[in-house]
N, C-alpha and C positions, 0 to 999 in steps of 0.2 A: 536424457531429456534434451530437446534441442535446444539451437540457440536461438534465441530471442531479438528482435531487432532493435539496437537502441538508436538513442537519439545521435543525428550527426554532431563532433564533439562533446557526447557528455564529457563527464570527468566526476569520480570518487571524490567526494570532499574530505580528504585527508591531506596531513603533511606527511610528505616522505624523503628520506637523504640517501646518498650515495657517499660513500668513505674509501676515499682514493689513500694510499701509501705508497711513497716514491721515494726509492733510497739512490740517494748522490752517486755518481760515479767519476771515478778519477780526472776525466778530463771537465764534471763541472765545474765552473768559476762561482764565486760568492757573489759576483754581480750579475750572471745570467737571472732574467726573468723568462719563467718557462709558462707554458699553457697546457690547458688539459681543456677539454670537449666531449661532452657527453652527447649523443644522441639515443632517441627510443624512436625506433621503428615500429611501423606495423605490420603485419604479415605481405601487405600491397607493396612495400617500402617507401610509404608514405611516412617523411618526418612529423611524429607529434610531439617532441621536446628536444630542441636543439639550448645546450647553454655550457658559455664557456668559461676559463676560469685562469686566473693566473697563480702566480706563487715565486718563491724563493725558496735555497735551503739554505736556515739557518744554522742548521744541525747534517747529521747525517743523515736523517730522516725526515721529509716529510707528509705533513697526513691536510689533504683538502675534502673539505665536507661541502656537497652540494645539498642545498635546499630547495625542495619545490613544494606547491600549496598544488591540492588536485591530480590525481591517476586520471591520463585518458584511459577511458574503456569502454568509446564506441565502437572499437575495431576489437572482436573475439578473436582470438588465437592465439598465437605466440611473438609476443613482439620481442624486438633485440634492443637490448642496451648496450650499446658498446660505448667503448674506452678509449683514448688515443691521446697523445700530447706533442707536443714540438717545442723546438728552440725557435730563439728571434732566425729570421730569415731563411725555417728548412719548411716541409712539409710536415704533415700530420703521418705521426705512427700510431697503427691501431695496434694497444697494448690487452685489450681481454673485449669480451662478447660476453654479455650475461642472458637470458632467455625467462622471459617474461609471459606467464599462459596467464590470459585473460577468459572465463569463462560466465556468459551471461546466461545465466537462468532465471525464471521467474519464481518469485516467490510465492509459495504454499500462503494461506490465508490461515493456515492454523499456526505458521510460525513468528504472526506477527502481533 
């Protein structure tokens, strides 16, 4: 079936998280504060969620949950979510790409 044209920015009205795990490494400090950034791209590589996040390690491990209200899925295909983080004062390291298919079809009248 093809695809259907939606609206510019719809969005799913759902809550969705993202669960980041980051384990310390010898040269971190107990007082570095680190960052992490997610972005969801669209197949254009139009940004539709840029959101960033800090943290510490308490432990040797730790775990950041991002929150968001709403899936864009004006743009069909395959968006990318990637991953990245930095220290105070370096750039951003991209740590993982996740691939996101968004597929719009119209719904059937008999499945509603």
């Amino acid at each position: 079936m093809a695809n259907i044209q939606m609206p510019q920015n719809a969005v799913m009205p759902m809550q969705w998280n993202v669960l980041a795990v980051w384990q310390r490494e010898e040269q971190d400090r107990d007082d570095t504060t680190f960052n992490q950034r997610l972005l969801l791209s669209a197949p254009n590589s139009q940004v539709l969620f840029d959101r960033q996040s800090s943290w510490r390690f308490e432990t040797r491990i730790a775990r950041t949950i991002t929150r968001a209200l709403g899936f864009p899925i004006s743009n069909a295909g395959l968006l990318n979510l990637s991953l990245s983080y930095k220290r105070p004062e370096s750039e951003w390291i991209d740590v993982g790409s996740f691939p996101i298919e968004v597929i719009s079809e119209p719904i059937s009248r008999s499945t509603i």
